[in-house]
C-alpha positions as CSV (number, residue, x, y, z in Angstrom):
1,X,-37.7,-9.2,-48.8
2,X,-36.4,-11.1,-45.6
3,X,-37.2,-12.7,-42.7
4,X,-37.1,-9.7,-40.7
5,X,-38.4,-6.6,-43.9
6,X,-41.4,-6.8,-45.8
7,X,-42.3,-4.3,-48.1
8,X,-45.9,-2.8,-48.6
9,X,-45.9,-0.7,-51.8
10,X,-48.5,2.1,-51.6
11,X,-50.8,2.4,-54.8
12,X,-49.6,6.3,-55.8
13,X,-47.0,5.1,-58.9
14,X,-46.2,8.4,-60.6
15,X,-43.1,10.0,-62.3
16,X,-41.7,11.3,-59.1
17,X,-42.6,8.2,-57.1
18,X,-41.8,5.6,-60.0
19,X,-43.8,2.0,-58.6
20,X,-45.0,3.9,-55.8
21,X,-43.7,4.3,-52.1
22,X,-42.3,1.7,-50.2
23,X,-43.4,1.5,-46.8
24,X,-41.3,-1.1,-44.6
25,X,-42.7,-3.3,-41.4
26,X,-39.3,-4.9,-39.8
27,X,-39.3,-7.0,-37.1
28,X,-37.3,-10.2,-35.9
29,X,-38.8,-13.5,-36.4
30,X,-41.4,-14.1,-34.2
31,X,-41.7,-10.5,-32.4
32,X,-44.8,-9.6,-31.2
33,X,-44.2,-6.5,-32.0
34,X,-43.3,-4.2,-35.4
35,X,-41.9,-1.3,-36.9
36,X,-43.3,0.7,-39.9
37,X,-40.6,3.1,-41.6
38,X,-42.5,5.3,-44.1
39,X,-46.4,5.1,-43.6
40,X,-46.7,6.9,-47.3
41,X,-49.9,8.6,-48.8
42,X,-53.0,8.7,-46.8
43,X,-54.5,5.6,-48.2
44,X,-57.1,3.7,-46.5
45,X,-56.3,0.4,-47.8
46,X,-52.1,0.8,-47.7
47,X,-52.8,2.5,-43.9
48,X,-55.2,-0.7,-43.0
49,X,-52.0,-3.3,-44.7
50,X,-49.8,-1.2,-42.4
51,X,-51.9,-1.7,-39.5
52,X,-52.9,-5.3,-40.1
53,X,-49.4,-6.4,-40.2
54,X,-48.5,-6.7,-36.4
55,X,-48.6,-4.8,-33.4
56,X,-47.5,-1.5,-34.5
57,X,-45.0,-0.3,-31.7
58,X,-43.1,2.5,-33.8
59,X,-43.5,4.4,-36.8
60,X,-40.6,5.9,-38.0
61,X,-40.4,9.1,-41.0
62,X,-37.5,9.0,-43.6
63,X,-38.5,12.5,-44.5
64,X,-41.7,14.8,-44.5
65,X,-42.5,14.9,-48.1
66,X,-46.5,13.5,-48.7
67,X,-45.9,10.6,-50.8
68,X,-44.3,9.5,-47.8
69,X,-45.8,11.2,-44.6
70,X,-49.3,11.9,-45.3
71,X,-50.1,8.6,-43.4
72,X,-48.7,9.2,-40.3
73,X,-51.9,10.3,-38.3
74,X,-54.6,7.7,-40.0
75,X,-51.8,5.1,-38.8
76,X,-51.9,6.6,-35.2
77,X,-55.5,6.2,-35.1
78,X,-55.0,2.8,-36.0
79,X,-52.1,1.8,-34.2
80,X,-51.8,4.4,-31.3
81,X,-48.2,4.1,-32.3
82,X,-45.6,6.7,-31.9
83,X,-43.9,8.5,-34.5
84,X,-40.7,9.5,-34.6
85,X,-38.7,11.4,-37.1
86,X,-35.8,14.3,-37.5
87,X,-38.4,16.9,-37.9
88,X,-40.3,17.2,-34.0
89,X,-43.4,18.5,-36.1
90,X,-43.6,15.2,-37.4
91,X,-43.3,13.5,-34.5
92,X,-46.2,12.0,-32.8
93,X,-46.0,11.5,-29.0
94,X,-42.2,10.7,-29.4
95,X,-38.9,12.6,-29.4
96,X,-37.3,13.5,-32.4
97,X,-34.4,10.7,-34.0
98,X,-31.2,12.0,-33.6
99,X,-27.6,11.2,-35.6
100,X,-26.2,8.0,-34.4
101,X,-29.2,7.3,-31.9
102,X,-29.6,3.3,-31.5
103,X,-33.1,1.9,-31.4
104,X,-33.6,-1.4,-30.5
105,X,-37.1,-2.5,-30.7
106,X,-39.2,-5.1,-32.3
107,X,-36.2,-8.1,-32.4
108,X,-34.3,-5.4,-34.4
109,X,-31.6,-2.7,-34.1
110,X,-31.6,0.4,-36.3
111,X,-29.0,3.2,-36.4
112,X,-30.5,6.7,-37.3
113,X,-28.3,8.0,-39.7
114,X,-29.1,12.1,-40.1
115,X,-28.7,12.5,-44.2
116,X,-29.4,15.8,-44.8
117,X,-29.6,16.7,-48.7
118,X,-32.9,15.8,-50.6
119,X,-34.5,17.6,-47.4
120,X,-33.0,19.1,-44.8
121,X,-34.9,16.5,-42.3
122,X,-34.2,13.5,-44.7
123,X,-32.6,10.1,-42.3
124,X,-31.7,6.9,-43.4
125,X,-32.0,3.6,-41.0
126,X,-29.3,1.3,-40.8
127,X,-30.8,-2.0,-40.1
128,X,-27.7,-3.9,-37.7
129,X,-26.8,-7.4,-38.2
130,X,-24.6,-10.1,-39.9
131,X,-27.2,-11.6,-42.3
132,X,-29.9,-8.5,-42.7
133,X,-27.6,-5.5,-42.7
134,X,-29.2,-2.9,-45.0
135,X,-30.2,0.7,-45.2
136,X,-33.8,2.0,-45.3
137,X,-32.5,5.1,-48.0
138,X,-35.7,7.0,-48.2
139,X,-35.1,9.6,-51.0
140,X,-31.5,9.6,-50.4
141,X,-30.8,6.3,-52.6
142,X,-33.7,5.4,-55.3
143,X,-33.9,2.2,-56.5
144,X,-34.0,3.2,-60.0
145,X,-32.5,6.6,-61.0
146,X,-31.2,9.2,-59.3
147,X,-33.1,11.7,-56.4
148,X,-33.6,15.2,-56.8
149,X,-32.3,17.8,-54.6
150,X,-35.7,19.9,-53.5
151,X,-34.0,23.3,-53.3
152,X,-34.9,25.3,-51.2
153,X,-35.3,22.5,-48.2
154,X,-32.6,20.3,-49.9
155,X,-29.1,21.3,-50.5
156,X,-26.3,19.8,-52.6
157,X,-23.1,20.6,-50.5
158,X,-24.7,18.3,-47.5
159,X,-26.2,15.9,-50.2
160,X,-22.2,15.3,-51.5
161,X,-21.4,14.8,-47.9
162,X,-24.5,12.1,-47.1
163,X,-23.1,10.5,-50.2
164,X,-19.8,9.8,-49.0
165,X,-21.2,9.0,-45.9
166,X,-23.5,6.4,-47.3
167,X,-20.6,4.9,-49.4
168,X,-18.3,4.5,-46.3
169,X,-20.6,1.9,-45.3
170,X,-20.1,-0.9,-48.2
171,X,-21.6,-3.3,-50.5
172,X,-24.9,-3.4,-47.8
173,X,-28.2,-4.0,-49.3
174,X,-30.4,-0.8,-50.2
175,X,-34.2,-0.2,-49.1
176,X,-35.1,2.2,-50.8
177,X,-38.4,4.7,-50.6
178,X,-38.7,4.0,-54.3
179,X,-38.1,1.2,-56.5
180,X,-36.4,-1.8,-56.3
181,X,-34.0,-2.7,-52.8
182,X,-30.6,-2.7,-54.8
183,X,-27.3,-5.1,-53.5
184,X,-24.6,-2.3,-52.8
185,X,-24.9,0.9,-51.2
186,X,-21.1,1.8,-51.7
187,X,-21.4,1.1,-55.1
188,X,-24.5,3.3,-55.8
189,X,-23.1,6.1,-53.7
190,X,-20.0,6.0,-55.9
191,X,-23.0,6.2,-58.7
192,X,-24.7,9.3,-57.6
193,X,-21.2,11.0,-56.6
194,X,-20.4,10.7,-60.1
195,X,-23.7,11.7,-62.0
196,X,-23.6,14.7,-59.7
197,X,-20.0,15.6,-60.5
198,X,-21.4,15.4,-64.0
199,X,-24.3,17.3,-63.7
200,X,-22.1,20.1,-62.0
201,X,-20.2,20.0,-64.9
202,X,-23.1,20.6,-67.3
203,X,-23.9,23.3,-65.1
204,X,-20.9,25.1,-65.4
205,X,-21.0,24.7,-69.2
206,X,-24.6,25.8,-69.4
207,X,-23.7,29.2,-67.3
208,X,-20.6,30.0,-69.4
209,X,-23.3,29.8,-72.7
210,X,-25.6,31.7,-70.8
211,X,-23.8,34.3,-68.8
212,X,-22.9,33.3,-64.8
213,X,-26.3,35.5,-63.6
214,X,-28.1,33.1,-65.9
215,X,-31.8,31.8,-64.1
216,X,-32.6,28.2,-63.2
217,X,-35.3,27.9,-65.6
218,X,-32.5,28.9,-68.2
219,X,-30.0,26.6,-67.3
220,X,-33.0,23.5,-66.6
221,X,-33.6,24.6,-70.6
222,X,-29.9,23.6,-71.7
223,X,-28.8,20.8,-69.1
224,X,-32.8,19.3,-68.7
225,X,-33.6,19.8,-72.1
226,X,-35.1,16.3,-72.6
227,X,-36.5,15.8,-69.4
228,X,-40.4,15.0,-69.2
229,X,-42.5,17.7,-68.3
230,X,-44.2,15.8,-65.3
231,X,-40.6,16.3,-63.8
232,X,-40.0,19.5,-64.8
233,X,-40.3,21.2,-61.3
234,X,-37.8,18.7,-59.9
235,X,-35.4,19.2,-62.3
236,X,-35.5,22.9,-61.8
237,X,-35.2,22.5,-58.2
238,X,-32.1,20.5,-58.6
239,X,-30.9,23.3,-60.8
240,X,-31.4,25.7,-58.1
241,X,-29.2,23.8,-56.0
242,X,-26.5,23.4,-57.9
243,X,-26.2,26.9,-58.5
244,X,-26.5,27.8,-55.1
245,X,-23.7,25.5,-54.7
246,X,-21.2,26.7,-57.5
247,X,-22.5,30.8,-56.6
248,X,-21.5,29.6,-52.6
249,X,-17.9,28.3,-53.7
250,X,-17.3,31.0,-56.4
251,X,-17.1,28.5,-58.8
């Protein structure tokens, strides 16, 4: 993807996980050394890529959702690698990441950017530089749709917030966990600020049909109604955040 990311795409393609998940090695050019952001599903031949692809100094977790975590301790035993992520309990002889922290390893600078909203633990990495800046987005950004909001770890009101946050950065390049990297993060933020507001919106309309008590399921019904039932359950959870939202502000 660069001189300093390469992508190794994990074989578990899927309606949730669209080509499958992207697990990152960065390093500089010519480091003896490299980092893995996202090992992904406990795959033996993804795990062994991983592993193969450099001395493995740190591992670091977007999130703890499977498709993207279940690696972690097969690429331990491989790598003897330390993992570090927001949530300590998936943290492997490491501390956990915290907002704003600077790691500088492998030839490469990061900034750990806490980005609460799909999950509570979710981070994004901001890779530093004149010619390579980009984000590792995790769930936060997709590369081809929108994420979901997994109520009850995720919440909307601190989703809105990573959003902004995200499109306060500018037109930097976007590594996603999913799909395709994408050229501007501002201008995808802007995106999913927007489909959001809209979605709120449909919301709204579906509870005044329905009565404001109305259940998720009910509203997923009106304002999901086409949605694939392989997604179903995601779409319902983003429901259930939404209304937690507009209950929480009286809206």
């Amino acid at each position: 993807m660069s001189p300093i990311v390469r992508r190794v795409l994990a074989p578990n393609a899927g309606p949730m996980t669209l080509d499958g998940t992207n697990s990152y090695v960065v390093a500089a050019p010519g480091s003896a050394s490299v980092i893995v952001i996202d090992p992904g599903p406990h795959d033996d031949a993804h795990l062994a890529a991983l592993a193969s692809s450099g001395q493995v100094e740190l591992i670091l977790l977007t999130h703890h959702h499977a498709d993207h975590a279940d690696g972690i301790d097969a690429l331990v035993a491989l790598t003897e690698a330390p993992v570090r992520a927001i949530d300590s309990d998936f943290c492997r002889d490491a501390s956990p990441v915290v907002d704003g922290e600077l790691i500088d390893t492998a030839g490469v600078r990061l900034r750990v950017l806490a980005t609460p909203g799909h999950t509570a633990d979710s981070a994004c990495f901001q890779l530093l530089g004149d010619t390579d800046a980009a984000v590792f987005t995790g769930d936060t950004v997709l590369g081809r749709g929108t994420s979901i909001i997994a109520d009850p770890d995720g919440s909307l009101g601190p989703y809105l917030r990573t959003l902004e946050r995200l499109q306060a950065l500018g037109p930097v390049r976007v590594l996603p966990g999913h799909g395709p990297e994408l050229d501007d993060l501002a201008a995808v933020a802007t995106a999913y600020l927007a489909h959001r507001a809209g979605r709120l919106a449909e919301v709204r309309q579906a509870l005044e049909l329905l009565g404001a008590e109305a259940s998720a399921a009910a509203v997923t019904d009106l304002v999901y109604a086409g949605t694939d039932a392989a997604v179903r359950p995601a779409a319902e959870a983003s429901v259930r955040a939404q209304l937690a939202y507009l209950r929480a502000a009286g809206d």
